[in-house]
C-alpha positions as CSV (number, residue, x, y, z in Angstrom):
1,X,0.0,0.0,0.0
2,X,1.2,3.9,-0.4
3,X,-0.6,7.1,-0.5
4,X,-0.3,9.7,-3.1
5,X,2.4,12.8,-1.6
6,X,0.5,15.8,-2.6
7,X,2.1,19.1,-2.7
8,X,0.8,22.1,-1.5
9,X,0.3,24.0,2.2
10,X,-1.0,22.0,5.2
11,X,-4.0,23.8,6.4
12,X,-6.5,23.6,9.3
13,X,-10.0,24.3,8.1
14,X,-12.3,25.7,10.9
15,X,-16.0,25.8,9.6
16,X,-17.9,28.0,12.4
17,X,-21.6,28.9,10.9
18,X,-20.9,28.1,7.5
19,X,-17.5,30.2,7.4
20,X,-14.4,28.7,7.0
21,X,-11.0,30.5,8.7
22,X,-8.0,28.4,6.9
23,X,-4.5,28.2,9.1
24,X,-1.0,27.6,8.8
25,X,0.7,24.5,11.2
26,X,2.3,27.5,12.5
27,X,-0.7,29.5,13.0
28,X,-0.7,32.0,10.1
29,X,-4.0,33.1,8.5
30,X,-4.6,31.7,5.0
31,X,-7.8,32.5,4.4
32,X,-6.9,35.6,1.6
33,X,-4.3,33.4,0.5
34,X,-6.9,30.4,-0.9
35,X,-9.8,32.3,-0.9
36,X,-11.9,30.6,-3.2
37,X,-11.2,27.7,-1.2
38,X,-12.3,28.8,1.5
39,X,-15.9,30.1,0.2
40,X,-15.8,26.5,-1.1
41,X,-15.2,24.3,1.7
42,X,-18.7,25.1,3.6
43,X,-20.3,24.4,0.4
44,X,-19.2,20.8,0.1
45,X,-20.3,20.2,4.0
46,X,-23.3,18.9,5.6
47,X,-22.3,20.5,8.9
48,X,-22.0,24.2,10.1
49,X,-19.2,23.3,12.6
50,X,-16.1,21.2,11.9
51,X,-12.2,21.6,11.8
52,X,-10.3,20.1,8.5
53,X,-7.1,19.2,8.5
54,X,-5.5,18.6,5.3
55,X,-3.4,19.8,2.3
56,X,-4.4,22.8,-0.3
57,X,-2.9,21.7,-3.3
58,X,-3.0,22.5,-7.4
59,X,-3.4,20.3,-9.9
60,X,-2.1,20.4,-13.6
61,X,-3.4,19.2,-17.0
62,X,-3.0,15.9,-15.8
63,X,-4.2,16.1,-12.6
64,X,-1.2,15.6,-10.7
65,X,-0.1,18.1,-8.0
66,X,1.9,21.1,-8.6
67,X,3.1,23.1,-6.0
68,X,3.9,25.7,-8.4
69,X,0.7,26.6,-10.0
């Protein structure tokens, strides 16, 4: 077994009232940085409330991850 390495910035999603706040692991705000993300992320959820924690990441063309796009 393996899992995929994707590149990109860990995050920390909290989701209070259908708003998401995104965070570095050192505590730095993201949320300007990935915007649209997070205007996306409560969309996708069928919760108000919940903390993420995962990797914002771009994909190329073919759909593997670039950290430079």
């Amino acid at each position: 077994m393996f899992e995929v390495k994707w590149d990109g910035f860990r995050a920390l999603a909290r989701v209070t009232q259908a708003e998401a706040a995104l965070t570095s692991r050192q505590g730095n705000d993201l949320t300007q940085r990935f915007a649209q993300v997070a205007k996306e992320i409560p969309k996708a959820l069928k919760t108000p409330d919940c903390v993420l924690d995962g990797e914002v990441c771009a994909l190329d063309e073919q759909g593997r991850s670039s950290f430079s796009a």
